[in-house]
N, C-alpha and C positions, 0 to 999 in steps of 0.2 A: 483404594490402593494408591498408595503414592511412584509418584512418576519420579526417574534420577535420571538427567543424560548427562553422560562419562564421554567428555573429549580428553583423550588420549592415543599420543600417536606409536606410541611402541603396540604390537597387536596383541601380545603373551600379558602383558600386564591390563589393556581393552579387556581382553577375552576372560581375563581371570576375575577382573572386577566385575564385569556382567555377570558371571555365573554366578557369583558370592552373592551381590545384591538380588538376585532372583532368589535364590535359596531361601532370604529372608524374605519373601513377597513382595518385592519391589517391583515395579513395571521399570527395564531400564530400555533408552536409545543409547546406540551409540554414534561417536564422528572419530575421523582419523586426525581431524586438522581443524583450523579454527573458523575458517569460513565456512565448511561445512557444520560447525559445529553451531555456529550463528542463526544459520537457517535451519537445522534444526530446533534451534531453542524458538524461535520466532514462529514456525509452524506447530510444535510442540510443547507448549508451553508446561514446564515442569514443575515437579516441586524442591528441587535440589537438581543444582549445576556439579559434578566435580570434574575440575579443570587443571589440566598438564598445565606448567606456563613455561616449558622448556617446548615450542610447539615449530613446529617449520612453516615456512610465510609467514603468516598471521601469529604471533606470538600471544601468548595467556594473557599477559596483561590486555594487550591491544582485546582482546575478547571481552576481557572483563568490562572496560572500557567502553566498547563495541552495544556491548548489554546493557550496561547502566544509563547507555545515553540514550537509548530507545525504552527508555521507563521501564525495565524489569526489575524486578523487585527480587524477585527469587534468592533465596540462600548462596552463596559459589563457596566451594569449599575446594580450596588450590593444593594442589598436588606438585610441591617443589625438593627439585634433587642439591637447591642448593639451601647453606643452613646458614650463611650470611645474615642477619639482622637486617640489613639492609633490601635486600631481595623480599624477606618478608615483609617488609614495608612497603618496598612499593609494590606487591603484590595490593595487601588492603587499599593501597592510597588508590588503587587502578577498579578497587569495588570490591574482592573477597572478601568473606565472612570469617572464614578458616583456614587452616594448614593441616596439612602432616607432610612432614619430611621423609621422600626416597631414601634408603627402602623403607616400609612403614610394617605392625602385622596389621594383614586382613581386619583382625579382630578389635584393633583398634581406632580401623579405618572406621569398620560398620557401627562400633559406640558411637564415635562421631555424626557419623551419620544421623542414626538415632537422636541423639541429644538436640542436633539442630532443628529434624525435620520436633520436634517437640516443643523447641524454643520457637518454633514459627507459627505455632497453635494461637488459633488468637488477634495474631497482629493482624492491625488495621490496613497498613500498606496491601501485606498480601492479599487481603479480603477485597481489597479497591482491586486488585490484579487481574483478581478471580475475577470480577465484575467485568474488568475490560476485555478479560480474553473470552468472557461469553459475548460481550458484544463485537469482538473482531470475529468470532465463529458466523451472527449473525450477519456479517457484511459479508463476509466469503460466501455464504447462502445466495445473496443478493446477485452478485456478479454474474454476467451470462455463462452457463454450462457447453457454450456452443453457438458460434457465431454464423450465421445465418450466410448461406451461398446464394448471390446472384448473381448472375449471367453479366460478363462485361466489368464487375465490380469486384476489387478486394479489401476487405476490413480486417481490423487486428484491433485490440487492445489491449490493455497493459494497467492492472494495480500496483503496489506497490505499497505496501502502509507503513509508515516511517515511524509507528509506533503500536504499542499493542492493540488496543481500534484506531480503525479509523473512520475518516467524515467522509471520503471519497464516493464518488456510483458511477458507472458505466451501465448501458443496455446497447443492444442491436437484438432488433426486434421486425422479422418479416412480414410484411406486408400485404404482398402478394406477386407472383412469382417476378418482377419486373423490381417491385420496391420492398426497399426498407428502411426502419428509423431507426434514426442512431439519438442517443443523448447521452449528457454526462452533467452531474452534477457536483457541489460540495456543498458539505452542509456545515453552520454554525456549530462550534464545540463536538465534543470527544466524546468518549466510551457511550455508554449503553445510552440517555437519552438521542445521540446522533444517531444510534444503531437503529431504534425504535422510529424517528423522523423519516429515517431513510427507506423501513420497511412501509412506512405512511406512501413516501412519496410512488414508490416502486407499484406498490396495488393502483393507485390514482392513476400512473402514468399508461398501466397495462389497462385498465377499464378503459380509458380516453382510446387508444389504440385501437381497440376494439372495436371501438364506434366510427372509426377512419376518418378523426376529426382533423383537420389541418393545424400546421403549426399552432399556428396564432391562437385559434380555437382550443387546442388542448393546454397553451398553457394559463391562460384566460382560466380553464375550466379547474387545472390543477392549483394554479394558484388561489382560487376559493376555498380549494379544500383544505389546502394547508393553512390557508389564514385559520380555518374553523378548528383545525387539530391543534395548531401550537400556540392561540390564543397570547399572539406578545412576545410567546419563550423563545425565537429563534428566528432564524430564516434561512433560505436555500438559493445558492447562484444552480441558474439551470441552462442547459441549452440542448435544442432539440429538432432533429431536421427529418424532413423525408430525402430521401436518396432514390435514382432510378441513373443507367447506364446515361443519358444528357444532362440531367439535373438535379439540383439540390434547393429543396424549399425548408425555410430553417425561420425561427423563431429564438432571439437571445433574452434569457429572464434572467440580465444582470449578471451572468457568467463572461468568465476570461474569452474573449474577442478569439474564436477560431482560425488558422493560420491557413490560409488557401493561396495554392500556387499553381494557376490559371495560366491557361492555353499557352503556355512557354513563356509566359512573360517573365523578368527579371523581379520585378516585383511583386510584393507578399501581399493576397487581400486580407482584412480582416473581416469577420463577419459579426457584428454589431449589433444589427440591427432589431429590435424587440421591445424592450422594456424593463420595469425593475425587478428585485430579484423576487422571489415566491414567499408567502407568505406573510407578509408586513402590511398592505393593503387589499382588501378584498377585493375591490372593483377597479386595482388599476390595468390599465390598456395595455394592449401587447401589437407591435408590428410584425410582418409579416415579407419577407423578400426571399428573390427569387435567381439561383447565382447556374450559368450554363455551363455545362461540365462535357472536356472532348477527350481523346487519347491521350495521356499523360498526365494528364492532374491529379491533384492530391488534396486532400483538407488536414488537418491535424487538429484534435482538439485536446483541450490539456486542461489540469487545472492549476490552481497558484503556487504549490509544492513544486512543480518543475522550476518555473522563473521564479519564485524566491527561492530557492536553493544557494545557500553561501556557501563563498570560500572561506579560507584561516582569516584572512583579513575582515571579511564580514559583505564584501561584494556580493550582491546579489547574480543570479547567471542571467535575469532580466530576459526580456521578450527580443532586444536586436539578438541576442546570440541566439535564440532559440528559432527566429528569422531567418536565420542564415544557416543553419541545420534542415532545414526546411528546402531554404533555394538550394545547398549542396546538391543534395539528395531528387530533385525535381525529375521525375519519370521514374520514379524505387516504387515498388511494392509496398505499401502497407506495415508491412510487418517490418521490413528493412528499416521504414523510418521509423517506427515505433520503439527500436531497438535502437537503433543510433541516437534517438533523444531522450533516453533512458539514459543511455552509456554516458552522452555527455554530460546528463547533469550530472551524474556520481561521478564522473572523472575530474569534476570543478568543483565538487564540494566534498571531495577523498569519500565517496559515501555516507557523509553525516547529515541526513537528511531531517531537517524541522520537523516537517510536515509530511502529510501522504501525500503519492505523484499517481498522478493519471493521467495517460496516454490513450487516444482512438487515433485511427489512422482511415483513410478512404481514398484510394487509389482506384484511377481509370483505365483500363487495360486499354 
């Protein structure tokens, strides 16, 4: 059954479309407006958009737009009450496939309909889509269902996949009732082989866990594994800590330098210290350090879609700014900073995000 979501913000003309495309077996969503409309497409990956572009905030074009620059392929078939030439142009120029012109019949909407999802039989783009959106299904899999409570400590984190897969991983993973381990990774390239690397690394990481191996020693151990699975094809920045209410014992495998803001100090640690990143040498060495954690501290780890994040100009939002989001917020919850270094990257790059962004947060009560 083919899927259609209809963003449209009038409800009489929403509600009528949905009934009609149901009648002919269509699976439809619907949105009122075009940010919702976004995240529905990004969670529901369809097979036909049709989109108002007469839209409040977020206008149709700006969706269209929105879409095409996050790799979606999919059909859009634009729904315009104006018949300007020009409006129709920059409708396509903004990524639609289609038109009908307000008011339209039903009966001509649904040929159309037809004929596209038909013309779409086949093509290559959408078959690559298909591919990425089973592999962004298997990264959602991946992510913790439930992050782990301990006494003294609050964790948060935060996906975000700036395209249809992504390379991104996060875990927090209990330990036993005092500790737990937090990590986060990225991996080398997109769709389904990153999916598949990352469902590699995710088994490796939980067997190691299980044995209550120490930083160092797990990634030492995982790192073997993955030289043996990806044979050359790839590698993985990693990083990975135990946690307990005074302390954090952490191992860095070549991943972005963790942001820790220690016992009131003014200034940011970073935590470094490990080795390179996984899989590219079997037997190289990993260090091992050991950082004291009191009331108020925080760590933040992230990966390189936060700080490379541009603006229009092509600025990167870079590690001082993401520094100083950090020292702001010094003695916040978890979650508060997790959410306010989200906010700021999309607030510096208007949401047009390269890459995927991942946030952990680990705050001291």
């Amino acid at each position: 059954m083919n899927c259609i979501v209809v963003i449209e913000d009038d409800a009489s003309i929403r509600r009528g479309l949905a009934d009609s495309l149901r009648k002919q077996s269509y699976d439809v969503l619907t949105a009122a407006d075009g940010e919702e409309g976004c995240r529905l497409v990004r969670d529901n990956p369809p097979d036909l958009v049709i989109l108002d572009l007469m839209l409040p905030g977020m206008s149709g074009y700006d969706v269209c737009r929105e879409l095409r620059g996050h790799g979606l392929a999919t059909p859009i078939l634009m729904l315009t009450a104006q018949s300007h030439e020009a409006d129709r142009v920059q409708g396509f120029d903004s990524g639609a496939d289609d038109y009908v012109t307000k008011p339209f019949s039903i009966r001509e909407l649904i040929g159309r309909v037809g004929a596209i999802l038909r013309r779409s039989e086949g093509r290559l783009d959408l078959a690559n889509q298909k591919e990425l959106d089973d592999a962004r299904r298997i990264q959602q899999q991946l992510m913790p269902k439930e992050i782990p409570r301990i006494s003294g400590l609050r964790i948060a984190g935060s996906w975000r996949p700036a395209r249809i897969a992504a390379g991104d991983y996060f875990d927090a993973l209990r330990l036993d009732a005092e500790t737990v381990a937090v990590c986060i990774a990225d991996v080398s390239g997109k769709g389904m082989p990153a999916a598949m690397m990352m469902a590699n690394l995710q088994a490796a990481v939980k067997t190691c866990v299980a044995y209550r191996m120490r930083p160092r020693e797990l990634c030492e151990r995982v790192n073997r594994v993955m030289c043996a699975n990806l044979a050359g094809q790839g590698f993985i920045t990693f990083f990975y800590a135990e946690v307990t209410r005074d302390r954090l014992a952490y191992c860095n495998a070549g991943h972005n330098p963790p942001l820790a803001q220690l016992h009131g100090s003014p200034a940011t640690s970073r935590l470094s210290a490990g080795g390179m990143v996984l899989g590219v040498v079997a037997d190289s060495p990993y260090e091992e350090e050991g950082v004291h954690l009191t009331s108020g501290d925080c760590v933040l780890l992230y990966t390189d879609g936060v700080t490379e994040s541009r603006d229009a100009s092509g600025e990167e939002f870079g590690e001082d700014r993401l520094a100083r989001v950090v020292q702001r917020l010094r003695g916040s919850e978890a979650a508060v900073l997790t959410d306010a270094v989200l906010s700021a990257a999309a607030e510096f790059s208007h949401n047009h995000f390269h890459d995927d962004l991942t946030v952990v947060a680990v705050s001291v009560d």
